[in-house]
C-alpha positions as CSV (number, residue, x, y, z in Angstrom):
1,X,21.6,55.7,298.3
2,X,21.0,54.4,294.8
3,X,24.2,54.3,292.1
4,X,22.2,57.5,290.5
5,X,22.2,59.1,293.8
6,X,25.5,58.2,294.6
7,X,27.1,59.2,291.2
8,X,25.7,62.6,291.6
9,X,27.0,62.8,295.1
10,X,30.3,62.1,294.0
11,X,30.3,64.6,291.3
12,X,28.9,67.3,293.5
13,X,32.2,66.5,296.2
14,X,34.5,66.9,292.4
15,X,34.9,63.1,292.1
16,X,34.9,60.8,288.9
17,X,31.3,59.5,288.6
18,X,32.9,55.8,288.5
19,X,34.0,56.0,292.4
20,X,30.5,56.0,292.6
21,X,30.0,52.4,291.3
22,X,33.4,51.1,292.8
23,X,31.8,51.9,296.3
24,X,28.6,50.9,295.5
25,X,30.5,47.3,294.6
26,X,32.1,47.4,297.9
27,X,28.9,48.1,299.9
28,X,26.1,45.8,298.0
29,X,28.4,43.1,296.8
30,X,31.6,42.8,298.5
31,X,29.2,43.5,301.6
32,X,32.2,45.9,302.9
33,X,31.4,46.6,306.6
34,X,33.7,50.0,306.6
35,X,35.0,52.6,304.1
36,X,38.5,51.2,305.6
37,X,37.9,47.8,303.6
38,X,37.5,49.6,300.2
39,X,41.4,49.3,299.1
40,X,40.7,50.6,295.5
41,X,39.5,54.2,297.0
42,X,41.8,56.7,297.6
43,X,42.4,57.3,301.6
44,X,41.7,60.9,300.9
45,X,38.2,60.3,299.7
46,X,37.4,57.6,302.5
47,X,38.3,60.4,304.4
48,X,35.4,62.3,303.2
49,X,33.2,60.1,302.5
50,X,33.3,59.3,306.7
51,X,32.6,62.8,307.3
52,X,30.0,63.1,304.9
53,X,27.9,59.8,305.6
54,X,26.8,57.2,308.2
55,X,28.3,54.0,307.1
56,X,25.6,51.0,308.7
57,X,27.3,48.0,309.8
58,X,25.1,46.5,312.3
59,X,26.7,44.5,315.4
60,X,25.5,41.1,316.7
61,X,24.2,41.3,320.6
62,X,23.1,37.8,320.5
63,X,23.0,34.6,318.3
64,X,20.5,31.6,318.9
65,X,20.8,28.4,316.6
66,X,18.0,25.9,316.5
67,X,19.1,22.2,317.5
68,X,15.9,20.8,315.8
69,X,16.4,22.3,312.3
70,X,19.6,25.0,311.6
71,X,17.4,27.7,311.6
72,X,19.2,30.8,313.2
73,X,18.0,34.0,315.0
74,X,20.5,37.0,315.3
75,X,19.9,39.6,317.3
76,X,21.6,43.0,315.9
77,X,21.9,46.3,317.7
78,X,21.6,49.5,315.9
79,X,24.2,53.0,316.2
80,X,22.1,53.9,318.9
81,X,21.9,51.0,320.8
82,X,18.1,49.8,320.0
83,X,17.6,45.8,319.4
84,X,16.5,44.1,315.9
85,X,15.3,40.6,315.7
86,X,16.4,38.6,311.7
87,X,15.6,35.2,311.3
88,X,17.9,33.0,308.6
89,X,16.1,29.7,307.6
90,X,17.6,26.7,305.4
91,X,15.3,24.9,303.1
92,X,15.5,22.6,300.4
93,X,15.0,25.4,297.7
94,X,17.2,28.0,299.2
95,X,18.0,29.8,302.0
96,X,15.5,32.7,303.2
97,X,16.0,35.8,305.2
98,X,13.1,37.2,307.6
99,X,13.7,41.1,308.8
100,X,12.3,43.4,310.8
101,X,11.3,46.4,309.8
102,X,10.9,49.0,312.9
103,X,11.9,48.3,316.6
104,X,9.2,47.4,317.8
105,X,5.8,47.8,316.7
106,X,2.5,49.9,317.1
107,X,0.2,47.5,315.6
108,X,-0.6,45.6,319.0
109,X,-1.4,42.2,317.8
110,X,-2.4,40.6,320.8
111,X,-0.6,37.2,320.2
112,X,2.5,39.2,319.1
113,X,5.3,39.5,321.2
114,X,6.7,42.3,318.9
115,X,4.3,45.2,320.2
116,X,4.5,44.3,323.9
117,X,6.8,47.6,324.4
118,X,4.8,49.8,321.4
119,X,7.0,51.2,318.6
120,X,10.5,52.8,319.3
121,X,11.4,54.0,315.3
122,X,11.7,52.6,312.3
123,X,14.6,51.6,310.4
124,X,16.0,53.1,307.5
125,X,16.4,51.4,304.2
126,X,20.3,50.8,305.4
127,X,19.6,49.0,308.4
128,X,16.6,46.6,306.8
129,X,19.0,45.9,304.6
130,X,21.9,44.8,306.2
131,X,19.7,42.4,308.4
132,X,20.6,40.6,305.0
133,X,24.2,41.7,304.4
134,X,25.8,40.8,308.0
135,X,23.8,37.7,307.9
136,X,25.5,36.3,304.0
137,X,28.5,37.4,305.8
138,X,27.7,35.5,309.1
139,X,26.6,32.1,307.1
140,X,29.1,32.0,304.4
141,X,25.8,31.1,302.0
142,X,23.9,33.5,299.7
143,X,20.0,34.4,300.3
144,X,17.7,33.7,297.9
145,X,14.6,34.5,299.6
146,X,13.7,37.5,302.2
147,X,10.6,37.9,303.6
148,X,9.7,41.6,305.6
149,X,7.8,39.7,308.4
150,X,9.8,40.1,311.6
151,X,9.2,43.0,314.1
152,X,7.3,45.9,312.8
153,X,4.7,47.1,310.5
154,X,6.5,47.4,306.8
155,X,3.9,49.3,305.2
156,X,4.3,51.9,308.6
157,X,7.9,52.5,307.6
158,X,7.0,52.4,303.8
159,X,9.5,55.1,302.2
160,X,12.5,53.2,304.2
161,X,10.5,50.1,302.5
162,X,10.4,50.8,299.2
163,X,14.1,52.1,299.0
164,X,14.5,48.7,300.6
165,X,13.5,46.5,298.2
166,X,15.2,48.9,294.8
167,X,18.5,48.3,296.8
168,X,18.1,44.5,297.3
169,X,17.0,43.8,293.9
170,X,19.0,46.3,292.1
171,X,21.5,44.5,289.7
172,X,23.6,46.1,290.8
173,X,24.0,44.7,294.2
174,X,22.5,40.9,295.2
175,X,20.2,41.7,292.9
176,X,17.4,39.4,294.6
177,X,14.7,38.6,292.2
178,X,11.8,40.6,293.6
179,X,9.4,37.9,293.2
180,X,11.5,36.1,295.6
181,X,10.8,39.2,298.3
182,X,7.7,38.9,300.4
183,X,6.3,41.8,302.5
184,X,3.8,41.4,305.2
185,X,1.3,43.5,306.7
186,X,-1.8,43.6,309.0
187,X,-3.6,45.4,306.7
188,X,-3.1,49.5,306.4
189,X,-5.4,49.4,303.1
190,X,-3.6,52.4,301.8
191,X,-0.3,51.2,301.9
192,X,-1.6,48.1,300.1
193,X,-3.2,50.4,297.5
194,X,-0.2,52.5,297.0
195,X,2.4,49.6,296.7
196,X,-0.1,48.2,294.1
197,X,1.2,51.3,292.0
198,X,4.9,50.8,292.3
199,X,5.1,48.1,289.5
200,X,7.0,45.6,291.4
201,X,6.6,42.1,291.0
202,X,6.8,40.9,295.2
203,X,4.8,39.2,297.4
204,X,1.8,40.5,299.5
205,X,1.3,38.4,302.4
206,X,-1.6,39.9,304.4
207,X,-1.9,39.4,308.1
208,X,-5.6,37.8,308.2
209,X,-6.3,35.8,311.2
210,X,-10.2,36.0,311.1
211,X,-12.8,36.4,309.0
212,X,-14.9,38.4,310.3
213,X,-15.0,41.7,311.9
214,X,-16.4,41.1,315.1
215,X,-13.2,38.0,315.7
216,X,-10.5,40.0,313.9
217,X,-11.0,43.1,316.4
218,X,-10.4,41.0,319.3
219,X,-7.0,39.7,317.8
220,X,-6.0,43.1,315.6
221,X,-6.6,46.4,316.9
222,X,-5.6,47.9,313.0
223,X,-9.4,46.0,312.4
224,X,-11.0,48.9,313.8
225,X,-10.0,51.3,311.6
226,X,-10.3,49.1,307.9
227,X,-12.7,46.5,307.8
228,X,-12.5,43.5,306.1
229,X,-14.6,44.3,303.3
230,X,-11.9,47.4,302.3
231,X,-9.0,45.1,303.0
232,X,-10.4,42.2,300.2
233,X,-11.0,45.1,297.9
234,X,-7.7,46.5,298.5
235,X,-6.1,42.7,297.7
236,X,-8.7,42.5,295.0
237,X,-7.0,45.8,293.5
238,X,-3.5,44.8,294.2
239,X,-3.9,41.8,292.5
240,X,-5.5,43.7,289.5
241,X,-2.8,45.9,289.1
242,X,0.2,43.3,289.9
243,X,-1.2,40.3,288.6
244,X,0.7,38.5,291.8
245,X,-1.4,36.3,294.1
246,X,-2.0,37.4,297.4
247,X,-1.0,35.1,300.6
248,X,-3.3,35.3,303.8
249,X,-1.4,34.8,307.1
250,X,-3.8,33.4,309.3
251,X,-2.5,32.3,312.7
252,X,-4.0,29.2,314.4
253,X,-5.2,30.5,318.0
254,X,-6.6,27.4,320.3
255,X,-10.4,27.8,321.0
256,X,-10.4,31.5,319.3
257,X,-10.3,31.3,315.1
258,X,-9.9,27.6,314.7
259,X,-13.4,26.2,314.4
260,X,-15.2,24.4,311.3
261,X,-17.0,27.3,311.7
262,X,-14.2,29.7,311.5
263,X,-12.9,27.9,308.5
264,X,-16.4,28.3,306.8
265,X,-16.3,32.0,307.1
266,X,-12.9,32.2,305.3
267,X,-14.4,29.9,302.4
268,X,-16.5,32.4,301.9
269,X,-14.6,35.1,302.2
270,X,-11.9,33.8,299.8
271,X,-13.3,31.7,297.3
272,X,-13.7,33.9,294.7
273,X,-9.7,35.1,294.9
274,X,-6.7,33.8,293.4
275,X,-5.1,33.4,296.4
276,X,-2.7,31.2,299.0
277,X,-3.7,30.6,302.5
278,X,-1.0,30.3,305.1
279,X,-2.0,28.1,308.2
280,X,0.1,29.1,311.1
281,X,0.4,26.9,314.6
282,X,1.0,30.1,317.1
283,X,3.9,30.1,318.5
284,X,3.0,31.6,322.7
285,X,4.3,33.8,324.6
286,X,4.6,33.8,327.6
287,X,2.8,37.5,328.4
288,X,0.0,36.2,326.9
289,X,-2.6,33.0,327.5
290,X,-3.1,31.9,323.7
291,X,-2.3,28.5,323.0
292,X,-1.4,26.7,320.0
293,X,-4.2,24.8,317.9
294,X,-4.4,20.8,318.8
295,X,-3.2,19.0,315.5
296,X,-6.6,17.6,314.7
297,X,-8.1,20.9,314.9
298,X,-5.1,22.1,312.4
299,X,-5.4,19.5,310.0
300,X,-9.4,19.5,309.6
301,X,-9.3,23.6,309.3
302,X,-7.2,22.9,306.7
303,X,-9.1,19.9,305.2
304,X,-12.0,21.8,305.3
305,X,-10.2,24.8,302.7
306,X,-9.3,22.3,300.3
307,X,-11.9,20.7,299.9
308,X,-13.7,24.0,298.8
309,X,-10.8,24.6,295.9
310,X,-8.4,27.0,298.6
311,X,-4.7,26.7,298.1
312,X,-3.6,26.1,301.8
313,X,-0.3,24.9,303.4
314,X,0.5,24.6,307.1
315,X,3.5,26.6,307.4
316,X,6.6,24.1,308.7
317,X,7.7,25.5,312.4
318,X,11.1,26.8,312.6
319,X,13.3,27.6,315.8
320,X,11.0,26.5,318.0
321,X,13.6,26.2,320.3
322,X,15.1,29.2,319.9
323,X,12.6,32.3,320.9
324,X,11.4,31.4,317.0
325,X,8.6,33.8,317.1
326,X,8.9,37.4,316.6
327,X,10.2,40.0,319.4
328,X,10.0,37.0,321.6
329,X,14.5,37.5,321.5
330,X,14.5,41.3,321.3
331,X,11.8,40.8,324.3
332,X,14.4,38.3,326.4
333,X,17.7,40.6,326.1
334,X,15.7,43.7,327.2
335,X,14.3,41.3,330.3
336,X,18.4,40.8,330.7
337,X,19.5,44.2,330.7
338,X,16.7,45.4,332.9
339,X,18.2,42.3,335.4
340,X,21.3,43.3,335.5
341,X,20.8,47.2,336.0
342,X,18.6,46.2,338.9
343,X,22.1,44.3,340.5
344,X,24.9,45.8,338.8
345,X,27.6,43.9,340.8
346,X,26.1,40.8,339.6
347,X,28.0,38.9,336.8
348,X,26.5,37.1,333.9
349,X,27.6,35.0,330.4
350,X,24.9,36.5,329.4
351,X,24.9,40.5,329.6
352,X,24.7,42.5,326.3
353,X,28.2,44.2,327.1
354,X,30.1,40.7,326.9
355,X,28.4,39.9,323.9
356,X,28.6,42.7,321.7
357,X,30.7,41.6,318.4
358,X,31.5,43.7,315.1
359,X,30.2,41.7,312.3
């Protein structure tokens, strides 16, 4: 709930309007993880406010660190028992956040390990956003950055989205800069469109991977339903309206988009945008037979967009090590559980029920 909503929730249950913003302290800055912690509320209106609402405090199932680099994966399970992967990364200029948005996903990227199992719900505002909360608690450092690129479609969830991102940036709470908030999609042009409205000031990262038509269907189902030539005039329009550049996501697949010639199609395709392109080695899975690009191939793709005025990177890998790539840690557990239900009387470090923990 917002402090508006909250304030008028409190009057309507004949409270003082300021309890509101004393609990909103607790829950969006003290990062409270029950009513029980709020000590400057009476017990009488904990009381109702634990009958009244559903307080999200998400629990850690599992915990992977990265020997190569810091970065850390949590795995959190939800009040009724589904799995969410959040990714917490330390750079040089701050450290970032990566959520997910639904458990699991509808999209059906074929390289993604986050549809294998299709979509199971989306999350609410609450639960995207304390992905955040239980991991500054977890790290003992602030986030600075967040990006919406873990398991799910954002812009298929995008009510729960939008409240999202007021609530993070509000400043009233961690009050994130929203230009330091990227959201991702694969391209659902009228979710693009319509966030264009909302007067925010975040990142759109879209989801590209090819070109063309003809290659992007054969990695992105969503491409046979908006083609590319509505998803550049949607970015062409968001950008209009924003005045943000747009990134372009565009995983490196070995002998599938990574060609001179597949770089010369995205020259053309983007030359006339302000925009970012995001080169990105694929990280496999094991369900599927994609490979990651050679090096060479990687580094003269991304010759090739400079040389033509493109503003490229090759996104750093991170967690490698650790099931880095999205679902690919949801995907594992589930693997686990299914294990052990096949051979209950069978013992392991490793079962979800040992490693339960309240944040």
């Amino acid at each position: 709930m917002t402090l508006e909503e909250l304030k008028r929730d409190m009057e309507l249950m004949g409270e003082k309007s300021f309890r509101a913003k004393q609990l909103y302290e607790w829950m969006h800055r003290r990062l409270s993880r029950s009513f029980d912690e709020m000590t400057n509320i009476p017990v009488s209106l904990r009381e109702k406010c634990r009958e009244r609402y559903e307080y999200t405090a998400l629990r850690v199932a599992d915990q992977q660190e990265s020997a190569i680099d810091g970065t850390r994966k949590y795995l959190f399970e939800l009040s009724d028992g589904n799995l969410v992967e959040s990714v917490w990364m330390k750079y040089k200029h701050g450290n970032s956040v990566c959520i997910s948005s639904q458990a699991g996903c509808r999209m059906g990227c074929v390289f993604c390990a986050s549809g294998l199992d299709g979509l199971v719900r989306n999350l609410t505002a609450s639960e995207m956003l304390d992905q955040i909360y239980a991991i500054t608690l977890l790290s003992g450092e602030r986030v600075s950055n967040v990006v919406v690129m873990g398991t799910g479609e954002p812009l298929d969830n995008y009510d729960n989205l939008l409240c999202f991102i007021r609530l993070l940036t509000d400043e009233e709470g961690l009050h994130i800069s929203q230009r330091n908030v990227t959201v991702s999609t694969c391209g659902i042009v009228p979710g693009i469109r319509r966030l264009a409205k909302e007067g925010l000031q975040i990142t759109l990262a879209l989801s590209l991977h090819a070109a063309t038509d003809e290659k992007r269907k054969k990695l992105m189902p969503i491409a046979n339903k908006y083609s590319v030539e509505e998803l550049m005039d949607a970015c062409r329009y968001y950008f209009d309206r924003t005045g943000r550049r747009i990134t372009f996501e565009y995983s490196l697949v070995g002998g599938i988009n990574d060609t001179l010639e597949d770089a010369g199609e995205l020259v053309r395709l983007l030359s006339p945008m302000n925009c970012h392109v995001n080169l990105i080695p694929v990280n496999p899975i094991k369900e599927r037979d994609f490979v990651q690009s050679r090096g060479e191939d990687i580094i003269r793709y991304k010759n090739k967009l400079e040389k033509n005025g493109i503003n490229v990177t090759i996104r750093r890998e991170m967690g490698r090590d650790i099931d880095g790539a999205c679902g690919q840690l949801r995907r594992r557990q589930k693997e686990r559980t299914l294990q052990q239900e096949a051979a209950p009387d069978r013992c392991t470090a490793t079962g979800r029920a040992g490693g339960v923990q309240e944040v």
